[in-house]
TIVO-331978 format. One record per residue (C-alpha): residue in one letter; y, x, z. Coordinates in steps of 0.1 Angstrom, whole numbers. Each point is the difference from the previous one (the first is absolute). Layout:
N
a Y X Z
...
END
This chain:
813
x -298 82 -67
x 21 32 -3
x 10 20 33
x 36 -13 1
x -13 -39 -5
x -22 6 29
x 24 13 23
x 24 -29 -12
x -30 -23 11
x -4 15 34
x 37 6 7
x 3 -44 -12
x -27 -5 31
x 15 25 25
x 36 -18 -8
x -15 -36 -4
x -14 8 44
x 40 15 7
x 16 -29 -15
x -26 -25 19
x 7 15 37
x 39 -5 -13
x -10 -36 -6
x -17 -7 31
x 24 12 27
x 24 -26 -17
x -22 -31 5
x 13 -15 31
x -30 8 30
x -13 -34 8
x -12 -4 -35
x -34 11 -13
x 2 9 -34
x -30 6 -21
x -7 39 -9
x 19 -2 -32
x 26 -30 -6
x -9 -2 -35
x -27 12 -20
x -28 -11 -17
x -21 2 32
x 17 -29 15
x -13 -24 -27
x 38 -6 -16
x -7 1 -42
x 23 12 -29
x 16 -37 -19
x 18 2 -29
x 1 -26 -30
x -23 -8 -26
x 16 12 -35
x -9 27 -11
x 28 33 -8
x 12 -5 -35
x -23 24 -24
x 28 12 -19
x 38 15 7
x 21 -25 -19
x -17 -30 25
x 13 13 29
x 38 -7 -2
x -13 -36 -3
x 6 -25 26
x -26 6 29
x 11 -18 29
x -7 14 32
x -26 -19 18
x 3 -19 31
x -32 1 29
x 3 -24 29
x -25 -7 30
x 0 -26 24
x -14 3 34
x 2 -22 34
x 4 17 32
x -16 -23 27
x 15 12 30
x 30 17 16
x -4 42 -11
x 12 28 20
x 7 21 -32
x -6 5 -37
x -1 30 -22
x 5 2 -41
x -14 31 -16
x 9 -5 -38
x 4 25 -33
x -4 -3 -39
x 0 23 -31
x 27 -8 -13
x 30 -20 24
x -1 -27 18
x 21 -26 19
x -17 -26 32
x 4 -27 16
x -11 -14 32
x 3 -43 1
x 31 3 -25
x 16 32 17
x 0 35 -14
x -17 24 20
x 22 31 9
x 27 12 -17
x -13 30 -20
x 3 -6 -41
x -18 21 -26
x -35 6 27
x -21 12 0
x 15 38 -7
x -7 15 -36
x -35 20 1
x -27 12 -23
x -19 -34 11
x -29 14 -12
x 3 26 32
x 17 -12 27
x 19 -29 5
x 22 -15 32
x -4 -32 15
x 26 -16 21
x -5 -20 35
x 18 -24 9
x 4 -23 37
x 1 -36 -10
x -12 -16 35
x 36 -22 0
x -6 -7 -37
x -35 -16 4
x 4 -35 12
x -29 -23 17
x -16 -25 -29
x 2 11 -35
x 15 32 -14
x 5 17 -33
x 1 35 -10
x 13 8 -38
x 4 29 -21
x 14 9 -30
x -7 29 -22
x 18 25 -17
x -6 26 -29
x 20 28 18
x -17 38 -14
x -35 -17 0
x 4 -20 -29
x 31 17 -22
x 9 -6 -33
x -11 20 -28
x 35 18 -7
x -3 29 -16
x 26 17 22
x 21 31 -21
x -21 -14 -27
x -35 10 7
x -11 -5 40
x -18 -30 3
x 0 -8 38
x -31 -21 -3
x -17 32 -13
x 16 22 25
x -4 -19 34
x -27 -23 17
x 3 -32 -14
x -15 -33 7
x 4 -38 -4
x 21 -10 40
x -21 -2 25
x 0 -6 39
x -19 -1 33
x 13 -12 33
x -18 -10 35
x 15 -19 27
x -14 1 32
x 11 -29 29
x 1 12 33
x -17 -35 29
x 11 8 36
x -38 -4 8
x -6 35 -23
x -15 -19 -28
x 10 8 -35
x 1 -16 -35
x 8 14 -31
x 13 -10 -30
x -7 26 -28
x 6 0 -39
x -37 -10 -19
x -7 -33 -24
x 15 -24 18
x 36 8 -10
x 16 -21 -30
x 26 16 -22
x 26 -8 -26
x 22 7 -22
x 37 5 7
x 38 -10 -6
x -4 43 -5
x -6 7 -39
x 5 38 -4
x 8 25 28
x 2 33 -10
x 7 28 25
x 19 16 -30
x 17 -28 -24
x 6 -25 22
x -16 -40 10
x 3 -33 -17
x 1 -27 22
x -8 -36 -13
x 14 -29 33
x -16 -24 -21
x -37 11 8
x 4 6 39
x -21 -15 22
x 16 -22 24
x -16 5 39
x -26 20 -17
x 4 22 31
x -5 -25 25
x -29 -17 14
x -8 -32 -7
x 7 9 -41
x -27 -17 -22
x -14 28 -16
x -27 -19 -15
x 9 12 -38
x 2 35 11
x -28 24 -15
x -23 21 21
x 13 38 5
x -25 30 -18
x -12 21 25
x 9 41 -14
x -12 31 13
x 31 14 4
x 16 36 -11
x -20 19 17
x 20 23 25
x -9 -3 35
x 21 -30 24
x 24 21 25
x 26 -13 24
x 35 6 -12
x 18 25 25
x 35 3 -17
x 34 -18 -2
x -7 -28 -22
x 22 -15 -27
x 28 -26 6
x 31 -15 -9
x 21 21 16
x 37 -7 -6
x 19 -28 -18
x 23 9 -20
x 31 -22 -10
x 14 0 -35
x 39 12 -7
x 7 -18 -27
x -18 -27 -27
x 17 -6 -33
x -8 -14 -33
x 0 18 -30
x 12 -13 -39
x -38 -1 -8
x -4 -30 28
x -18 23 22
x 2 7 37
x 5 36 13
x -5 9 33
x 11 29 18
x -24 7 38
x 32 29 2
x -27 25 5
x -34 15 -17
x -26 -10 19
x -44 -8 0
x -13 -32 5
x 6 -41 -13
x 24 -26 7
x 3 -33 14
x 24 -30 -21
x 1 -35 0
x -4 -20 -33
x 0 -32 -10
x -21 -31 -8
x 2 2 -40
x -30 -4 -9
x -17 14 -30
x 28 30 4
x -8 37 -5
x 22 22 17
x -3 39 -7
x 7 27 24
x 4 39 -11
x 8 26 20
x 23 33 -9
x 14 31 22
x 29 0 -20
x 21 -22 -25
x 15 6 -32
x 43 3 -6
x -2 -36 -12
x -18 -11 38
x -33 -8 -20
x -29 13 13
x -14 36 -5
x -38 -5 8
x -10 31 -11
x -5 29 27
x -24 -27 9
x -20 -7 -27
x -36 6 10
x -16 36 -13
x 25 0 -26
x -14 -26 -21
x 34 -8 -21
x -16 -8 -33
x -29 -22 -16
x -31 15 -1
x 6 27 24
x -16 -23 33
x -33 -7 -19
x -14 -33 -14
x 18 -31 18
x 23 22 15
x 38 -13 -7
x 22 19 -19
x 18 10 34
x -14 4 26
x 28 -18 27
x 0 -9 35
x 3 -36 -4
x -12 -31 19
x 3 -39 -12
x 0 -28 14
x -11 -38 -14
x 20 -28 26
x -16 -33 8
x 12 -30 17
x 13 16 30
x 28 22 14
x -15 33 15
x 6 36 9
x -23 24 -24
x -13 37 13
x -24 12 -22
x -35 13 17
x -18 34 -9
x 33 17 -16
x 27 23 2
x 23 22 -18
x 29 21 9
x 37 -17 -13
x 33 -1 5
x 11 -29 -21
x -21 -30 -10
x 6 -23 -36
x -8 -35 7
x -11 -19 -33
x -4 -39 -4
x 16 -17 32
x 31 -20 -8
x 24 8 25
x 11 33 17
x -18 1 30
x 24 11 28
x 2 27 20
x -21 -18 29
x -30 -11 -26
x -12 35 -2
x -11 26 28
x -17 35 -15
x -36 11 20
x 1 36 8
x -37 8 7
x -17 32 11
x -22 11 27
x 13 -5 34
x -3 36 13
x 20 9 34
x 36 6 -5
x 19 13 28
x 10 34 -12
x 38 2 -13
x 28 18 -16
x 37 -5 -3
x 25 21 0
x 44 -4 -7
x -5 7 -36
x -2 -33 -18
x -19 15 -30
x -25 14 19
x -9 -35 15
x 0 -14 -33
x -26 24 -11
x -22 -1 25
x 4 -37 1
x -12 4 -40
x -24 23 12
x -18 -22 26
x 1 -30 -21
x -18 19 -26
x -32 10 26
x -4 -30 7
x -1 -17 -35
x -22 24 -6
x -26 -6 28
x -17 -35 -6
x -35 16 13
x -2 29 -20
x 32 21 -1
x 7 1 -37
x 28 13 -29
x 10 -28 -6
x -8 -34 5
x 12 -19 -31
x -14 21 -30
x -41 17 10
x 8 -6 40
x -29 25 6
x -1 25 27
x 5 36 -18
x -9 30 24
x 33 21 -10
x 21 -23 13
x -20 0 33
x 2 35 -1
x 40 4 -5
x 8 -30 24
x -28 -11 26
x 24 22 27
x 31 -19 -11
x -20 -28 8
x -14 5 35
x 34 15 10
x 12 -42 -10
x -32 -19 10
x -27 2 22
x -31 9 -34
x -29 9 23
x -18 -26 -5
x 11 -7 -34
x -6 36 -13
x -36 -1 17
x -3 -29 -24
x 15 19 -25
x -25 35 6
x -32 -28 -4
x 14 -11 -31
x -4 37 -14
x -33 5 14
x -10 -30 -21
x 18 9 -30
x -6 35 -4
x -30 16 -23
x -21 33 3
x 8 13 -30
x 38 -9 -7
x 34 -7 12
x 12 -35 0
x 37 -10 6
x -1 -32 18
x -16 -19 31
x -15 -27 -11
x -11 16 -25
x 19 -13 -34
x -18 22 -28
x 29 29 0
x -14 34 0
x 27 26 -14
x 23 8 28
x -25 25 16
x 0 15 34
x 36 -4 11
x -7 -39 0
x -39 -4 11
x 10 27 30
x 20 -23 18
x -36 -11 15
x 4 32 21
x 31 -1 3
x 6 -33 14
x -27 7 25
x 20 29 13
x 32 -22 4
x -21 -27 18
x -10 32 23
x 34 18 -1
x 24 -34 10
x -25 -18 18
x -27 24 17
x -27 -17 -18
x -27 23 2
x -27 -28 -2
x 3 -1 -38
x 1 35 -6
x -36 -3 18
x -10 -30 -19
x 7 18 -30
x -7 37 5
x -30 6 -23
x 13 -23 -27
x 30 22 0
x -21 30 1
x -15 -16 -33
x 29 -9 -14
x 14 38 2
x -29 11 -21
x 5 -23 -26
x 38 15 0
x -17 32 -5
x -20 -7 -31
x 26 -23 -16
x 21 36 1
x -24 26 9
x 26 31 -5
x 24 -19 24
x 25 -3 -19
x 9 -40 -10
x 3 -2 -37
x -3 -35 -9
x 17 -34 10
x 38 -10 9
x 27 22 14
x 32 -12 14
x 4 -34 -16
x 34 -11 -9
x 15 35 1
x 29 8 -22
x -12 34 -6
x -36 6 -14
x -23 13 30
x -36 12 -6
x -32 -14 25
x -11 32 4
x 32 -1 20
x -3 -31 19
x -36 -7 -1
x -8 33 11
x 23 -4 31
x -19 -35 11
x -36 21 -4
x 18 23 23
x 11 -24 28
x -33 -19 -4
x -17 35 9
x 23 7 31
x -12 -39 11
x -32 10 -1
x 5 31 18
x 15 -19 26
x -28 -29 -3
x -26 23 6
x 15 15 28
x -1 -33 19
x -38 -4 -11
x -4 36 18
x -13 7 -36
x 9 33 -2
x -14 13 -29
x 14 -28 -22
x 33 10 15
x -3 34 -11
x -12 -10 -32
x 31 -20 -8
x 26 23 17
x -13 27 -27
x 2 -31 -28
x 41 -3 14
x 7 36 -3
x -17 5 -34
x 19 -33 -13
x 30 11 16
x -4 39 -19
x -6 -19 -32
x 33 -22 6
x 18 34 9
x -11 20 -26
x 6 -28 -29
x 34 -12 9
x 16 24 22
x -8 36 -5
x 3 -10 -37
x 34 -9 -13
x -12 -38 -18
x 9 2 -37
x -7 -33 -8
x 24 -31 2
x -3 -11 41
x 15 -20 23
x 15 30 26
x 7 -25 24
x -36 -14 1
x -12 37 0
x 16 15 29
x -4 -32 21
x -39 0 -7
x 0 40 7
x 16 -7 32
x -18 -33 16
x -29 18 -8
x 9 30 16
x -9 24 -30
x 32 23 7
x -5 28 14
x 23 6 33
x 18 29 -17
x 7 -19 -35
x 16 -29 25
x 39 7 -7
x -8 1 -38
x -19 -30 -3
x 29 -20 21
x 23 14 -22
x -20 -11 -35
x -7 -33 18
x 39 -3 7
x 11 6 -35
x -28 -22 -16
x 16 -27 18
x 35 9 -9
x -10 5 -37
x -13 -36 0
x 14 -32 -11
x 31 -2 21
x -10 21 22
x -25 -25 7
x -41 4 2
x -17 -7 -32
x -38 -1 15
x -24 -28 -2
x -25 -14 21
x -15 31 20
x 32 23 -2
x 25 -24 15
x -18 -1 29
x -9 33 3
x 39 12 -8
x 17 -21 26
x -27 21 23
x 7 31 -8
x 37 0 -9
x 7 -12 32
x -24 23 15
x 10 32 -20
x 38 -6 -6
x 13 -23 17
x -2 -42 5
x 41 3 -8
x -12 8 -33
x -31 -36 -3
x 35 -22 15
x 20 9 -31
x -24 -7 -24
x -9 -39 20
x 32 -5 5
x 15 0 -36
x -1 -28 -24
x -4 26 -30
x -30 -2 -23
x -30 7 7
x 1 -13 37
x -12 -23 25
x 37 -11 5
x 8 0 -38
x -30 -27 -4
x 18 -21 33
x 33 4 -18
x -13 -21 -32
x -13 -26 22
x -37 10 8
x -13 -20 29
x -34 21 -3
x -7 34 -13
x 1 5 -39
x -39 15 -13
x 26 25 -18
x 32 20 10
x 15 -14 -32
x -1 -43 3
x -22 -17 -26
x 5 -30 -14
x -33 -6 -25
x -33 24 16
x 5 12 36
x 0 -20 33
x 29 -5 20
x -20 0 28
x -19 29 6
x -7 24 34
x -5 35 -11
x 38 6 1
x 2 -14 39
x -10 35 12
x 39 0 9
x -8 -17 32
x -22 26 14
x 26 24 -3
x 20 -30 22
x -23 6 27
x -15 29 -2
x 42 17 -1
x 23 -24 6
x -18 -11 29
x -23 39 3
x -31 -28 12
x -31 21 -11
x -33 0 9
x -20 32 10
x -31 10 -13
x -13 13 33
x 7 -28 19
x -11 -27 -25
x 11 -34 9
x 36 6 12
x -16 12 36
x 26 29 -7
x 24 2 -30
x 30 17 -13
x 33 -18 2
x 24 19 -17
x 30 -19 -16
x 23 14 -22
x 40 -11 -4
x 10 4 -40
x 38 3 -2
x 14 -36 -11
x -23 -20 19
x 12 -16 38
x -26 -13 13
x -39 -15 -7
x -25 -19 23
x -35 7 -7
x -31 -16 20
x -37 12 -9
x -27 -23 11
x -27 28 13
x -32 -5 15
x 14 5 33
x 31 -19 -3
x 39 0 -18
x 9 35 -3
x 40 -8 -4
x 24 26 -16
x 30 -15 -3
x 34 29 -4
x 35 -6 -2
x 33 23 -12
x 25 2 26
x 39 1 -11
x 1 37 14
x -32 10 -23
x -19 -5 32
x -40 -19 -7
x -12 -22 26
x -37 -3 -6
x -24 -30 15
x -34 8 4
x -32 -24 14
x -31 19 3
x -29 -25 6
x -22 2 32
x -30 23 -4
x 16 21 -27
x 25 31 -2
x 22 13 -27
x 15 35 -12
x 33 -4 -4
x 20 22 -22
x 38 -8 -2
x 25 19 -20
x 29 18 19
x 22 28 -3
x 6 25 30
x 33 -8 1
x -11 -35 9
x -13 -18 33
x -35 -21 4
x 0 -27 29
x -30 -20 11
x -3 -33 16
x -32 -25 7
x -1 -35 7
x -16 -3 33
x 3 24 35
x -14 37 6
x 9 16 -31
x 8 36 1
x 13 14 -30
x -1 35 14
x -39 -2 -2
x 3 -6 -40
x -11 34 -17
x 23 8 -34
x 25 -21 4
x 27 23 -4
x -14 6 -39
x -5 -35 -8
x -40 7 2
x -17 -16 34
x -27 -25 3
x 2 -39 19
x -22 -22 15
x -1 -39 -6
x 34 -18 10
x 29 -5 -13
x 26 25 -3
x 39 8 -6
x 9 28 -16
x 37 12 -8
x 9 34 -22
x 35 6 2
x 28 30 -5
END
């Protein structure tokens, strides 16, 4: 075992005893809950069916219906409780006496199963009934058993990620008022069969056959006699550990605007947004029908269907998915009726769509028949931001509908086409995140993942791992990086403990992956319209990573690590000087990106300040429009420092035009969610993609000035500092801190005056800095008695500092 393996291993166990105190002070105090709810030292045993994983590719797009395991057990007596602890590799879907258990879809979470994987607990003491009961599972493929699609032509996800035949374990425990216990765990005695499910596929879709359900097969009493007996597995392998984020639901139901029927005899249906997730419609009794579902962000001039921005790993022509593999690679489900009228939802799917072709059923459904599923991890959302200007909504309305299609347990790309997690987009937009959502608990998730997936030797670009290695240290560093936005936003110093020396481990791998320092290998600013060169980019994420460290270490008291990296930031930060600034760059480059990464990294020297504002200035006015022309890492860094260097009047114009290339150019052509590209596609890139949404940051972070500090991690004290761009009246911005709503809400008076609103929450103090001219007057009012505003410091120059409450603030002529 290599040394970064072994500190993987120990961090899993130091992690695996967190996450179990998190899962203990949630079990309600009168119950006694073994030491671990499930593992293999409570007896509970890995079932899955008896065939046997096809031997070669072509046999797996052949019908394998998902199997069906059902127990029956009699509770003799009135209970006091009863607790479910369930998980699979692989998806799955219970029941308790006929009724689902909880209402989370797509669980357990996406893992490497052979290293950790979350099970689920669940109260069913109202469920359990005295007599007979019945608990049923079904089990899904999900990223455990995947097709062999040769994704861009040549990854093989069942080469590329842990893969097994379904499995599951679960172990109820009942709860007798006299403290006795029984439990009921999963071993030989469980039946299974084979179900109305034919295919599932987490990528091309399910075929569902009504004809072959079991009827009552959930319920007790059901004569199972025919039913085989389950295998007992061993299971993937990684070790059993309580999940501790937000799960995935069904969120939000989404109604269609309009259903027609096109000259081919096919339904259309537009959901009137892009959006993650399934659907729920009602079909008839025909039986022996096939009716054919395909799914499309956009449509073509003649209203047919345009499929193809979600065609999975751009496999558009035969031969290019590997053997069995169709010719394209759709998102597509089908369904076979039978001799009954029912609403279909198909299990252990989801894609990303707008509009949805309906194949097969006779009549138009109507506009009642048909309700879309938008799915996605239910992480907090009580942060908000609206403003007067109507386009702004509308983009970050696109821009929060695109987070969250793009978190269904792992925060991907996209979630139609690879629906992997990549680490650059983490990198560009885990801020604009948090500043939407509450993500601790889903990025401490999201940090294991990368322990899991990373490599001694290497950089890898996603978590789970999915066999990409080429993207280098601007994607694999968001490990780091993510950690220090768990500690930044949420004062989460525990994980920084947790993972200190695997850190320290993972810094010297940075250093012999590019032992001069300089990062001259993997990808730069994707989807700039300007060529820009990693040593650029990929060198400024080896600096940040070494000025986290810095700062990690001095939390450890570590002090000679924290000089060790302070020297690695100012040699990385010479190198980036001395290559792209005290150079003139020959070489085609994307100014905008350049200056922007210069500054956020705080390369510039003080006295070169007024020229590099001035370069960065008229890189932007040289662009597009006068519009920004950077891609993943460069848009969020230029919002930053324009507005920080220039001024914020300067960001406004550029969100607040409909001009190409633009966030409001992209809501002017009818984008719901953000474009993967400044320029719309209609054939390769996704229409729903988050690495443009860094726009929402600058919402907060300017509009509404709400910024953390990095002394006071955690929002105990922060900067609130917003800004007024000429053109805009007013906005209303809530941040959901750890203490509380911080609320900035401003508003333009008739006479030029701004009244500002400010809530500061209890426990927590903020550094205000308002902009106002001599000429002009500051008053100060708080809700509440026994305010003096005489005892405020700076408040003449706009610069003075508040306690928690909620204030009233008024500059006027």
């Amino acid at each position: 075992m290599n040394d970064l393996q072994l500190m993987v291993t120990k961090a899993n166990s130091v992690c695996w005893s967190l996450m179990l105190l998190v899962a203990f002070s949630c079990q309600e105090p009168s119950l006694k809950v073994p030491d671990c709810g499930l593992c293999s030292e409570t007896g509970a045993e890995w079932l899955e069916d008896e065939k046997p994983l096809p031997e070669y590719d072509s046999l797996f797009y052949e019908a394998r219906p998902a199997p069906l395991f059902r127990k029956e057990f009699t509770v003799e007596a009135e209970i006091d409780s009863a607790i479910l602890f369930i998980t699979a590799a692989g998806y799955y879907k219970a029941t308790v006496n006929g009724d689902t258990i909880g209402n989370s879809v797509l669980d357990p979470a996406w893992t490497d199963y052979s290293k950790r994987i979350y099970y689920s607990r669940y109260t069913l003491t109202d469920k359990i009934q005295q007599g007979a009961n019945s608990l049923g599972v079904t089990l899904g493929n999900g990223f455990y058993n995947p097709l062999p699609l040769r994704k861009w032509g040549r990854r093989n996800p069942r080469e590329d990620l842990t893969v097994g035949k379904p499995t599951f374990m679960a172990r109820l425990v009942v709860y007798y008022p006299n403290g006795r216990t029984e439990e009921v765990k999963t071993d030989a005695s469980w039946k299974y069969e084979y179900g109305p499910l034919v295919k599932n596929s987490v990528y091309i879709g399910a075929v569902y056959d009504q004809r072959k359900e079991w009827e009552g097969w959930q319920l007790p009493g059901f004569n199972d006699d025919s039913w085989r007996p389950v295998q007992v597995g061993n299971g993937p392998g990684g070790e059993l550990q309580p999940t501790f984020f937000p799960p995935v639901r069904i969120m939000e139901e989404i109604n269609p605007i309009a259903v027609s029927t096109l000259h081919n005899g096919k339904h259309m249906v537009d959901m009137g947004v892009n959006f993650t997730g399934t659907y729920r419609i009602r079909l008839p009794a025909n039986e022996g029908d096939t009716i054919t579902f395909r799914f499309g962000e956009r449509v073509y001039e003649n209203g047919t269907l345009n499929p193809m921005t979600t065609v999975v790993g751009q496999i558009k022509k035969e031969g290019v998915g590997g053997p069995g593999a169709p010719a394209i690679a759709w998102q597509t489900d089908s369904y076979i009726s039978g001799k009954k009228e029912a609403y279909f939802t198909p299990d252990f799917v989801y894609r990303t769509y707008r509009y949805m072709e309906i194949d097969g059923l006779k009549e138009q459904p109507s506009l009642s028949d048909i309700q879309g599923l938008f799915i996605y991890s239910d992480v907090p959302k009580k942060s908000s931001f609206t403003s007067s200007n109507a386009l702004l909504n509308d983009i970050q309305g696109a821009v929060k509908r695109t987070f969250l299609s793009n978190l269904v347990s792992v925060q991907s790309d996209c979630a139609v086409r690879e629906k992997f997690g990549y680490g650059g987009d983490l990198n560009a937009t885990s801020e604009s995140f948090i500043y939407n959502f509450d993500m601790q608990d889903f990025y401490r998730k999201t940090v294991y993942d990368w322990v899991d997936a990373m490599n001694d030797s290497t950089f890898v670009d996603t978590a789970p791992f999915s066999g990409i290695q080429y993207c280098g240290i601007s994607w694999e560093s968001a490990y780091i990086i993510t950690q220090y936005n768990l500690y930044l936003y949420y004062n989460d110093l525990d994980i920084v403990k947790e993972l200190y020396e695997l850190n320290k481990k993972w810094m010297e791998k940075a250093a012999r992956i590019h032992p001069e320092g300089l990062v001259d290998d993997g990808l730069a600013d994707h989807e700039s319209l300007e060529p820009v060169p990693v040593e650029l980019t990929g060198t400024g994420h080896y600096l940040q990573c070494a000025n986290i460290m810095s700062k990690f270490a001095s939390l450890m008291g570590d002090r000679e690590n924290e000089q060790k990296y302070t020297l690695l930031a100012a040699k990385l930060k010479s190198i980036l000087k001395e290559t792209f600034w005290d150079h003139a760059v020959d070489s085609p480059i994307n100014r905008q990106t350049l200056f922007s990464t210069l500054l956020t990294h705080e390369v510039i020297p003080e006295a070169d300040m007024e020229r590099a504002k001035d370069s960065l200035l008229l890189a932007v006015k040289n662009g597009p429009s006068g519009h920004f022309n950077t891609g993943i890492f460069g848009t969020k860094y230029i919002l930053e420092t324009l507005s920080s260097t220039v001024s914020p009047n300067e960001v406004y114009k550029v969100v607040n035009s409909s001009a190409y290339p633009g966030w409001g150019h992209m809501i002017d052509s009818g984008a719901t969610t953000l474009w993967e590209t400044w320029k719309e596609s209609d054939n390769t890139f996704t229409n729903c993609h988050p690495m443009f949404g860094t726009v929402t940051e600058w919402f907060y972070r300017w509009l509404g000035g709400i910024r953390p500090d990095p002394s006071n991690p955690g929002f105990k004290e922060f900067t609130l500092a917003p800004r007024v761009p000429v053109g805009l009246d007013y906005i209303s911005c809530v941040y959901d801190s750890p203490y509380g709503e911080i609320v900035s809400n401003w508003k333009r008076g008739a006479d030029e005056s701004v009244n500002y609103e400010m809530k500061i929450p209890k426990g927590s103090s903020a550094n205000v800095s308002l902009t106002i001219d001599p000429s002009q007057k500051l008053s100060i009012k708080k809700k509440g008695d026994g305010f003096k505003p005489e005892n405020i410091k700076g408040l003449e120059s706009g610069e003075f500092k508040l306690g928690e409450g909620e204030y009233f603030i008024s500059i006027s002529n």
